[in-house]
C-alpha positions as CSV (number, residue, x, y, z in Angstrom):
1,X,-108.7,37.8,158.9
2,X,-109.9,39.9,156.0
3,X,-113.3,41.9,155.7
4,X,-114.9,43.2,153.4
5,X,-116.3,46.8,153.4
6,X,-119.0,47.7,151.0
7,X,-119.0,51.0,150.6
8,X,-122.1,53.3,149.1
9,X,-121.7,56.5,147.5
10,X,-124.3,58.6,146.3
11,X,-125.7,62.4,145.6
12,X,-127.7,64.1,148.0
13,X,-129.6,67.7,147.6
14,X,-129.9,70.3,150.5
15,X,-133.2,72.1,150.2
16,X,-135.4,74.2,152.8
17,X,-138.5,76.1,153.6
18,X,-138.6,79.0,155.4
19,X,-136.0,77.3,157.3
20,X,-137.2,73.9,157.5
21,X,-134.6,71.6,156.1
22,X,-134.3,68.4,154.4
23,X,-132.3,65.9,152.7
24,X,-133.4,65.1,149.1
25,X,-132.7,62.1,147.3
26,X,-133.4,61.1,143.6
27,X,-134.5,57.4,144.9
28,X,-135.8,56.4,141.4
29,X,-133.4,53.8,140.9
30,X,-134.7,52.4,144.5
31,X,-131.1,51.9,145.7
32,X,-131.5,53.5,149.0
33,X,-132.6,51.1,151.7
34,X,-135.8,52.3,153.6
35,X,-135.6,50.2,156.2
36,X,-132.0,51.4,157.0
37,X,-133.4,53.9,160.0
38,X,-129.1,54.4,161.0
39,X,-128.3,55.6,157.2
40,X,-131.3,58.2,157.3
41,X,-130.5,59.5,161.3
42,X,-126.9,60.3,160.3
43,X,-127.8,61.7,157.0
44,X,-129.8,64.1,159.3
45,X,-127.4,64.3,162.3
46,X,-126.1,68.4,162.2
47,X,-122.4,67.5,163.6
48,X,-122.0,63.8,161.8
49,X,-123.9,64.1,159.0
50,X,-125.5,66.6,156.6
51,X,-128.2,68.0,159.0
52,X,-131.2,67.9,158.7
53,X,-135.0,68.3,160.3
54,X,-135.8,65.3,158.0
55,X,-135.2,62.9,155.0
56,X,-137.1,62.8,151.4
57,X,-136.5,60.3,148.5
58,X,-138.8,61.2,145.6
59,X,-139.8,57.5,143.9
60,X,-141.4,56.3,140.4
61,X,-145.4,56.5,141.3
62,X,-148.0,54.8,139.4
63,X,-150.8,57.2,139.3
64,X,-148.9,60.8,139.5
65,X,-145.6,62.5,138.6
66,X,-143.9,60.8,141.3
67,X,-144.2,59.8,145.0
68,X,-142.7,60.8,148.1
69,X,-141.3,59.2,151.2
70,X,-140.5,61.4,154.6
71,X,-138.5,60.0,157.3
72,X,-138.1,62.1,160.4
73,X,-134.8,63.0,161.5
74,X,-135.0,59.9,164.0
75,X,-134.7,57.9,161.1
76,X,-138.5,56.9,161.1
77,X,-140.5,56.9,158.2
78,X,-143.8,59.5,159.2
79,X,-146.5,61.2,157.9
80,X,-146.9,63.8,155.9
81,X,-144.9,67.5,155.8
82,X,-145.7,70.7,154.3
83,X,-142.7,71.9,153.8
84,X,-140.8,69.0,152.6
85,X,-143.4,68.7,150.0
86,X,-143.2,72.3,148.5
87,X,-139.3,71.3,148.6
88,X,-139.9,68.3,146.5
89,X,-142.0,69.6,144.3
90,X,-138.9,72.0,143.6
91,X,-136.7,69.3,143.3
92,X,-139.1,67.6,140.9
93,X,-138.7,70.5,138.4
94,X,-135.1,70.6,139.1
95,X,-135.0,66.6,138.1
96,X,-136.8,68.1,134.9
97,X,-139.7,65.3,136.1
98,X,-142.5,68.3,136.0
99,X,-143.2,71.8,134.9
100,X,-145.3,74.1,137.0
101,X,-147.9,72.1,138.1
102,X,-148.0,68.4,139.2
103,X,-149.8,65.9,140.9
104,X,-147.7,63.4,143.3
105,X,-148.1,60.9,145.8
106,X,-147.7,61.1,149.6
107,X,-148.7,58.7,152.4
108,X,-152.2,60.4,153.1
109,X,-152.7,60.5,149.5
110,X,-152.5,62.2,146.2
111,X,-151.4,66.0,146.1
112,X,-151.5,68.8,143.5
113,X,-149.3,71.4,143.6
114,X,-148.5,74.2,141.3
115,X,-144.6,76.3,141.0
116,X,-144.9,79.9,141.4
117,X,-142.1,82.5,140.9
118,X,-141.2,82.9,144.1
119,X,-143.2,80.2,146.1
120,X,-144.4,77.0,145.8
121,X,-149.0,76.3,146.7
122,X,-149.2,72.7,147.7
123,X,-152.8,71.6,148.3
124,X,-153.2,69.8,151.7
125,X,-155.6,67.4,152.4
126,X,-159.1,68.1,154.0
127,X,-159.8,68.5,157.2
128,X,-163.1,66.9,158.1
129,X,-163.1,67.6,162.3
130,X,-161.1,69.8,164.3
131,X,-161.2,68.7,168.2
132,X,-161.8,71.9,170.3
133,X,-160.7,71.3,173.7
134,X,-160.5,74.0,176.8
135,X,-157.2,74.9,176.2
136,X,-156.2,73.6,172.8
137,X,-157.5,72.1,169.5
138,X,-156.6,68.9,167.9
139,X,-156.6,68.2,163.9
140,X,-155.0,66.3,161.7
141,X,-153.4,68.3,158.3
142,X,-151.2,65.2,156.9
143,X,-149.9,64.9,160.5
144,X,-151.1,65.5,164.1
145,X,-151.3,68.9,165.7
146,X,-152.2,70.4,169.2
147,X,-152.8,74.4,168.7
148,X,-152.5,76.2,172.0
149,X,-152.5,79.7,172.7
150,X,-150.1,81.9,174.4
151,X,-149.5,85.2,175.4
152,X,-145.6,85.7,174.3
153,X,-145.0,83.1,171.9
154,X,-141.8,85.0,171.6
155,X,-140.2,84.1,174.7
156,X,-141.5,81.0,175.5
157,X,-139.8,77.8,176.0
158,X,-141.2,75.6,173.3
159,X,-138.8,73.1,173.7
160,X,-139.8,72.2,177.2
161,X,-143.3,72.9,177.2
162,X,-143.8,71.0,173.7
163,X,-142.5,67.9,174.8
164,X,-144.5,68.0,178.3
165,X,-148.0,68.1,176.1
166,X,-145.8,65.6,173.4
167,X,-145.5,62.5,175.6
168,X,-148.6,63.8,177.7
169,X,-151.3,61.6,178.3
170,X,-153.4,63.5,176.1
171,X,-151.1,61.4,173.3
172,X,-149.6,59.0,174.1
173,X,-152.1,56.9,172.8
174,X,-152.3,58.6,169.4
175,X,-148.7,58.3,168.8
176,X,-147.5,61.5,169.8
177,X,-148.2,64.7,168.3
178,X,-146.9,67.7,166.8
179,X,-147.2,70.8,169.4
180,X,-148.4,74.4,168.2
181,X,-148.1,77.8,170.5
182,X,-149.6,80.4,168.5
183,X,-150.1,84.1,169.3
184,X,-152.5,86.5,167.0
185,X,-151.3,89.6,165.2
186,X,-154.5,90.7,163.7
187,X,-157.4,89.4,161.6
188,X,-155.6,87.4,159.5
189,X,-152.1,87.2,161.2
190,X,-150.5,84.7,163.5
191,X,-147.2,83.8,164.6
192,X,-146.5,80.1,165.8
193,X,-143.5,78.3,167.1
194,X,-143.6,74.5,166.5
195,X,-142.1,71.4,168.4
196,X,-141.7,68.5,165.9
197,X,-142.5,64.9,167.0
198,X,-139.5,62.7,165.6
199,X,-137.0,65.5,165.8
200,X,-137.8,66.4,169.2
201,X,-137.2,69.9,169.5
202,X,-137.8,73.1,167.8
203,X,-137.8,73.7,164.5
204,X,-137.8,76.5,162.5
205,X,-141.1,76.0,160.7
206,X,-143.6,73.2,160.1
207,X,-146.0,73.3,156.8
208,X,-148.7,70.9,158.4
209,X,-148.3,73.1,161.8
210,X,-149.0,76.2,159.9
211,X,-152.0,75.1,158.2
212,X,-153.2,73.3,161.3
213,X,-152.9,76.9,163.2
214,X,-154.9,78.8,160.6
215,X,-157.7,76.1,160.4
216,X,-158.0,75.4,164.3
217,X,-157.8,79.5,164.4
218,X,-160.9,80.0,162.1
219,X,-163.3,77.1,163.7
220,X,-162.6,78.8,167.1
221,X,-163.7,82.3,165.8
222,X,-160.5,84.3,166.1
223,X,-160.8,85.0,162.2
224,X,-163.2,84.9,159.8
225,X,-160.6,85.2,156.7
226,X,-159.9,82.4,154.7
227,X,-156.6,83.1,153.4
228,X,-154.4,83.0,156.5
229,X,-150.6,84.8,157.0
230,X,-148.4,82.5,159.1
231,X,-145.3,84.0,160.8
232,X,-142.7,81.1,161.7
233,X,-139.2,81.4,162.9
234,X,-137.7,81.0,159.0
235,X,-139.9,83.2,157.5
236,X,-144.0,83.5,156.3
237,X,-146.6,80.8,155.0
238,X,-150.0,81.7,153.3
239,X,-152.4,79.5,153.9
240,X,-156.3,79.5,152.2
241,X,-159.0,77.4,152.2
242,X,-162.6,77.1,152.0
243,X,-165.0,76.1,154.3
244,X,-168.4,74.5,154.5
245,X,-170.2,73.2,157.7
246,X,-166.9,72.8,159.3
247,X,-165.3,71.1,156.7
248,X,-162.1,72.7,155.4
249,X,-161.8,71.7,151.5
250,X,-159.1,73.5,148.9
251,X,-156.4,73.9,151.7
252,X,-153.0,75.6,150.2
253,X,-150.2,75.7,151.7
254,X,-147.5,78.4,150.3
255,X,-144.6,79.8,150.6
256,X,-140.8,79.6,149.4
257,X,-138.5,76.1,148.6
258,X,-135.0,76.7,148.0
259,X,-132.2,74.2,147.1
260,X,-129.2,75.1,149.1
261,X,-126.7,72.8,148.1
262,X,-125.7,69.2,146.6
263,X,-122.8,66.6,147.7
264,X,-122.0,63.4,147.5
265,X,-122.3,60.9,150.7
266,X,-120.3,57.9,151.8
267,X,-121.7,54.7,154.0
């Protein structure tokens, strides 16, 4: 008996920021099969695949430069991430697509974003209510977030105690969410460690975590500034914003993108 194997080669770019990673892929051309959720998890697997805390295609758009598509490392298509789109906003001046500044589309909307010399500003979309409960707040920057304080974010087990409040009851009726644990280091200072619905552990930064923190961190009074310095486990995010009445307008994320590598994939 014979079969036929079909195989599919095609490039693939390596880029992070401040240490979250991703898998880029010129998807112009639409070959790439979104609904293949196997293809995108390997791509992202760290011992069978590239490795990854997620997937990006960047797609022909209508009404901007381009579009973008995240999948988490699960292989789901999700919402929205920071990070991955300062890193394709790179990539898109790699492609030679744009020049410094650009306007693209995500799936909570259209975002501008401007290329710096050593960073990338991506502006977020408002925040029109942050939820502030006893312990935590709640907002939405792109994608879920639960902000919680603690007193050594250091040393503490954000794998365990992020996936407790993850599939908590406080969300498992909203889909999950992503899980902040933030500490203050002075007026305009914080460090955060992130758990990541759809990867399911720790990573080493989150855009849409980072700006949720600084946001969630102003309505509850621990600072007044409105330009924000984020300490993650890669490295450090600025974010700024303005604020009126308790809605958070002009929200930038920024901080670096770097393409690590490129390579050529078989399935």
């Amino acid at each position: 008996m014979l079969y036929n194997f079909i195989k599919l080669d095609f490039t693939f770019y390596k880029y992070q920021g401040t240490g979250n990673d991703f898998v880029l892929i010129d998807n112009r051309l639409n070959f790439f099969n979104k609904k293949d959720t196997k293809l995108v998890a390997k791509l992202c697997d760290r011992r069978f695949g590239v490795g990854a805390d997620g997937l990006i295609l960047l797609e022909d758009s209508s009404v901007s430069d381009f579009k973008m598509i995240y999948f988490n490392a699960d292989g789901n298509q999700s919402t929205m991430c920071g990070n991955g789109g300062r890193c394709i906003v790179s990539f898109a001046q790699f492609l030679n697509i744009i020049d410094s500044k650009t306007s693209f589309e995500a799936i909570d909307g259209l975002h501008n974003a401007e290329v710096k010399q050593n960073s990338i500003a991506l502006q977020m979309i408002d925040v029109l209510d942050v939820e502030e409960e006893k312990n935590h707040s709640f907002l939405d920057t792109g994608s879920p977030h639960h902000v919680q304080f603690v007193s050594n974010v250091k040393d503490f087990d954000v794998k365990t105690e992020g996936a407790k409040i993850r599939y908590s009851d406080l969300y498992n009726t909203k889909g999950g969410s992503n899980i902040n644990f933030v500490e203050q280091l002075n007026d305009s200072a914080f460090r955060i460690r992130t758990y990541e619905r759809g990867v399911e552990d720790e990573t080493l930064s989150c855009g849409t975590g980072a700006t949720a923190t600084a946001i969630a961190m102003h309505k509850a009074g621990k600072t007044s500034a409105l330009k924000n310095t984020i300490e993650v486990e890669g490295g450090t995010l600025t974010i700024q914003f303005k604020e009126d009445s308790g809605i958070y307008s002009n929200v930038y994320l920024e901080g670096p993108a770097t393409q690590v590598f490129k390579g050529v994939f078989t399935w």
